[in-house]
C-alpha positions as semicolon CSV with decimal commas, in nm:
position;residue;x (nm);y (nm);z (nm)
1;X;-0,556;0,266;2,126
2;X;-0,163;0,433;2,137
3;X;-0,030;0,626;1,922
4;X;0,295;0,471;1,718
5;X;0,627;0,580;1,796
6;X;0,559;0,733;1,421
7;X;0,228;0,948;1,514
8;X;-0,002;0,700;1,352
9;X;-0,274;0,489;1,539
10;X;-0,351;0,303;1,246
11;X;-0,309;0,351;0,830
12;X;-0,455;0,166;0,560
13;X;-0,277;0,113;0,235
14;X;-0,426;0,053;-0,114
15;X;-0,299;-0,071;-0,427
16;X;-0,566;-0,097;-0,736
17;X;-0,533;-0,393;-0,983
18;X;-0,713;-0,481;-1,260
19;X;-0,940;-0,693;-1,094
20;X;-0,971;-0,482;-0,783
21;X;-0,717;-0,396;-0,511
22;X;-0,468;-0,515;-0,251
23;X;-0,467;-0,377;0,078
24;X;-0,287;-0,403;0,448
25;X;-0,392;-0,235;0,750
26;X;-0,097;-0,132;1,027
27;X;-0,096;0,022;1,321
28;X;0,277;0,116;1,283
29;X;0,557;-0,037;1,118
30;X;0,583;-0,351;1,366
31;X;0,185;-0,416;1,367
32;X;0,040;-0,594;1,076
33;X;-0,320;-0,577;1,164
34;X;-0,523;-0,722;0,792
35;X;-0,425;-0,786;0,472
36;X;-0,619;-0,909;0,149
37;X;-0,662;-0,888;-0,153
38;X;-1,013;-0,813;-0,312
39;X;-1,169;-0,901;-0,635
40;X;-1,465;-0,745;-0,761
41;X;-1,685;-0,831;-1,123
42;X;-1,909;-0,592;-1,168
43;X;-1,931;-0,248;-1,145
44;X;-1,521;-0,233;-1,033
45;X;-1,525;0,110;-0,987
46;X;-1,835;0,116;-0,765
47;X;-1,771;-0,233;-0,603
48;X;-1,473;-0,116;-0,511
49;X;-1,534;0,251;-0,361
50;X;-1,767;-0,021;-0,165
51;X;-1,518;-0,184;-0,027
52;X;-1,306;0,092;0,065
53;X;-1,558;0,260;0,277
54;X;-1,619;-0,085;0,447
55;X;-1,219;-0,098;0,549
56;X;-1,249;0,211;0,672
57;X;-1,556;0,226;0,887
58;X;-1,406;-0,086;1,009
59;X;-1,051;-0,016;1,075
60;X;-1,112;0,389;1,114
61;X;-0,759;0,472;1,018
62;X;-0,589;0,757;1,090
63;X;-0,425;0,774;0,740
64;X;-0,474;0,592;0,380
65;X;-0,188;0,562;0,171
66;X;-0,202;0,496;-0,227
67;X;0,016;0,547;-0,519
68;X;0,071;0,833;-0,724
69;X;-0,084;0,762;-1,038
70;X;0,071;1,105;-1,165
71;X;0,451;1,006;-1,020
72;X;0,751;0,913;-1,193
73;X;0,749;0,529;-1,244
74;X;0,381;0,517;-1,262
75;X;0,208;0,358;-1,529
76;X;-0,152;0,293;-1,421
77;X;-0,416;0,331;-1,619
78;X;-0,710;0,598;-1,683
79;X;-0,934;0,396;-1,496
80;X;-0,701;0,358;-1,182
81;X;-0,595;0,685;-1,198
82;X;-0,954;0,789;-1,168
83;X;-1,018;0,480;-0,854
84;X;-0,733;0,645;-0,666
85;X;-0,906;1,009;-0,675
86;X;-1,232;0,898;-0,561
87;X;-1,078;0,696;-0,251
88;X;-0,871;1,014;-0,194
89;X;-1,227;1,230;-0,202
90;X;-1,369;0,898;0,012
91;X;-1,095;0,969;0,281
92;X;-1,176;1,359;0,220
93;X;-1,512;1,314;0,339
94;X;-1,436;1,083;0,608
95;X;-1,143;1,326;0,763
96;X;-0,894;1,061;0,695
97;X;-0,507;1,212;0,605
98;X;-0,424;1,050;0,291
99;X;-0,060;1,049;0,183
100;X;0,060;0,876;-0,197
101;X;0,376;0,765;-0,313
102;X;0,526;0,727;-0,659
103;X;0,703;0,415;-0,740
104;X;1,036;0,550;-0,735
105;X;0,988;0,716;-0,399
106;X;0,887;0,363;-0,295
107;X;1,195;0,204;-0,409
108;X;1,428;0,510;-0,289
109;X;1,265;0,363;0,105
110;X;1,382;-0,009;0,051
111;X;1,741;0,144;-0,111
112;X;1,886;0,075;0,228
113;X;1,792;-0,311;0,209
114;X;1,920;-0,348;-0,150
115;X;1,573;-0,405;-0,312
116;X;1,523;-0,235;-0,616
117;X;1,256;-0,432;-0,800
118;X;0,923;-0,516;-0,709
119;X;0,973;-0,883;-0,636
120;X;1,314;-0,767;-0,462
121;X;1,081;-0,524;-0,203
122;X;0,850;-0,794;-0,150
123;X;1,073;-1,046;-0,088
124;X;1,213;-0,749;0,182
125;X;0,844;-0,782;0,322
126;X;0,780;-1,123;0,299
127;X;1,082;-1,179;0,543
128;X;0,970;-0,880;0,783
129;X;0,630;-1,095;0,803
130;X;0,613;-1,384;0,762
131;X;0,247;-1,401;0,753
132;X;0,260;-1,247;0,465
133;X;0,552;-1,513;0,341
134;X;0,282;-1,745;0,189
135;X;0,088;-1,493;-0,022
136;X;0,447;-1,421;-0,207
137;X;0,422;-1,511;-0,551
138;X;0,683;-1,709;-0,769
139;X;0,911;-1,483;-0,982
140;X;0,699;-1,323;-1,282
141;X;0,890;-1,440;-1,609
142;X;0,848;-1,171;-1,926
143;X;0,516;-1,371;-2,060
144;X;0,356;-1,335;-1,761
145;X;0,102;-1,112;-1,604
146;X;0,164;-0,979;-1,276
147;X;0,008;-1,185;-0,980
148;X;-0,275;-1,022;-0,778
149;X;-0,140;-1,083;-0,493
150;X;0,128;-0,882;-0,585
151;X;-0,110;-0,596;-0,500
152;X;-0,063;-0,722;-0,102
153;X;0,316;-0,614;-0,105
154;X;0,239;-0,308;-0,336
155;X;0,037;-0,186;-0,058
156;X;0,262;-0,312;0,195
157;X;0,559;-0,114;0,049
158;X;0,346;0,187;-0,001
159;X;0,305;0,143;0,382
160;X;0,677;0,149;0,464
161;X;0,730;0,448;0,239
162;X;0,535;0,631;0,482
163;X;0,736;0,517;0,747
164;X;1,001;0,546;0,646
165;X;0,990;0,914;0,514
166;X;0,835;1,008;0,834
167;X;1,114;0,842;1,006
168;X;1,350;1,005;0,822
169;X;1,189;1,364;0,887
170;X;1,163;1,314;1,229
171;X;1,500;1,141;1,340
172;X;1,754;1,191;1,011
173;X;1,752;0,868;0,958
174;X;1,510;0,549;0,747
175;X;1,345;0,292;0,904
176;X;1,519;-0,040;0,857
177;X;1,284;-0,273;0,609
């Protein structure tokens, strides 16, 4: 396997939801490798530690990427906040990098594509894959709840945070979304 033009082989990135998490594995910005979005009914925390050590014996990344539970923007719960830890010890042991980014750094990466809201960044996505174009959920009115498979291009912009900081660090310049 090559290394990216951005010094990753391959990342996975997470996004916790209520029911259990979102994920997409890359190898790069260009290569959407997985996506899905799991549900778990017992034992969430557990289940879903699980789960994460089954992506990554799978996909052996070279880096995770999650939110910042403890970022500006955040609002995740005790429970999450706790989830996101224990896959950050996971990766520990397993000699994975893991990177996070707070919600607002995740919008600051999309700024140059206009998207400020969540539906906004994953429309962004949606039209950068168009695999992915089907999984996009309608527009969440006020009464709603958030769709799980929001969680998909939660992850996916956590992804393209990374690339585009590292981008950025690199060249002076983002990475086009």
């Amino acid at each position: 396997m090559s290394v990216s033009a951005l010094g990753t082989r391959r990342m996975i990135a997470i996004d916790p939801t209520s029911r259990g998490f979102g994920f997409v594995v890359f190898e790069g910005p260009e290569r959407l490798i997985d996506w899905a979005v799991v549900e778990t009914r017992k034992d969430k925390q557990e289940e879903c530690l699980r789960r994460v050590a089954e992506l990554m014996g799978r996909y052996r990344p070279d880096m995770l990427v999650l939110e910042d539970s403890t970022g500006r923007g955040s609002r995740r719960c005790p429970r999450v906040q706790k989830f996101i830890n224990k896959v950050q010890r996971l990766a520990g042991k397993e000699s994975i990098a893991t990177r996070s980014f707070s919600r607002a750094k995740v919008r600051q990466a999309f700024s140059d594509s206009g998207a400020k809201t969540k539906y906004e960044i994953a429309t962004v996505i949606a039209k950068r894959f168009p695999e992915l174009a089907l999984r996009l959920p309608p527009i969440r009115k006020p009464w709603m709840s958030e769709d799980d498979r929001m969680s998909l291009f939660d992850a996916a912009s956590l992804a393209f945070a990374l690339f585009s900081f590292t981008e950025r660090r690199r060249h002076g310049r983002s990475l086009k979304v």
